[in-house]
C-alpha positions, 0 to 999 in steps of 0.5 A, a space after each residue: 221597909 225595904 232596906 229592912 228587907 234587904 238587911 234581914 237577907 244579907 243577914 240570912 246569906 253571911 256565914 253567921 246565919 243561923 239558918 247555915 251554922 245549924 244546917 253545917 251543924 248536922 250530922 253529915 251521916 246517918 246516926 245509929 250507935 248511941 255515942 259516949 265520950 270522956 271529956 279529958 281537957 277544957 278549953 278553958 278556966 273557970 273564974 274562982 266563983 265558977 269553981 265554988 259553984 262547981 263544988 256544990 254540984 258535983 254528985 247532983 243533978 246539975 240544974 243551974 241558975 244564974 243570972 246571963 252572962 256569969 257562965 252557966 255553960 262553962 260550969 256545965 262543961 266542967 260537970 261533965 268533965 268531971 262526970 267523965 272522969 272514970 266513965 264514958 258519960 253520954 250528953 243531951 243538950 236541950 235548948 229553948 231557941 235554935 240560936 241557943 241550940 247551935 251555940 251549945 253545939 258549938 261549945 261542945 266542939 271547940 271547949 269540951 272537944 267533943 264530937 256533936 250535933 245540933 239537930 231541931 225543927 227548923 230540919 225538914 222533915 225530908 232532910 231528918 229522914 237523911 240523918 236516919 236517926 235511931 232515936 235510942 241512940 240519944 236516949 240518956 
């Protein structure tokens, strides 16, 4: 059982641990406006059935289930490029995991060029005072 132990450690320290990509993930500065961005450029293509699911959606509430792994997340990417088009749009991204969490705030940097955070329960309590988050801030 050690050399499980020993696994899940090395695991915990590599710069793919969960734990280290949420807490670089943080806000480094207290947040305090709420935030509105336009998303002006994909860092992507959609697959021609991403673009007719796409074209159902626009002008909805955008609630989207598809199986894994057939591009959920992009296709809300290209919504809300969309959504932004004539108006600054402000984002909550509410996931079920920290992983999916950090994941999302990562796609939000590098496919949608946006300026984001990931902000969970694994923050301790002292460390969620630092951020001095306005909770109004991220109301949507």
């Amino acid at each position: 059982m050690s050399g499980w132990k020993n696994y899940l450690e090395y695991l915990d320290q590599s710069q793919y641990s969960v734990k280290i990509q949420s807490k670089n993930l943080q806000p480094s500065e207290p947040i305090s406006e709420p935030a509105r961005f336009i998303i002006k450029k994909l860092n992507y293509e959609l697959w021609p059935f991403q673009i007719k699911v796409l074209k159902k959606i626009i002008g909805n509430t955008l609630i989207l289930g598809l199986p894994t792994g057939l591009g959920k997340t992009f296709i809300a990417g290209a919504y809300l490029k969309e959504a932004s088009r004539d108006k600054a749009i402000r984002v909550l991204f509410l996931t079920p995991s920290i992983p999916l969490g950090v994941q999302q705030t990562f796609f939000a940097r590098d496919k949608l060029n946006i300026e984001s955070y990931f902000i969970s329960g694994s923050i301790s309590p002292s460390e969620r005072g630092s951020i001095n988050l306005a909770w109004d801030a991220i109301r949507c």
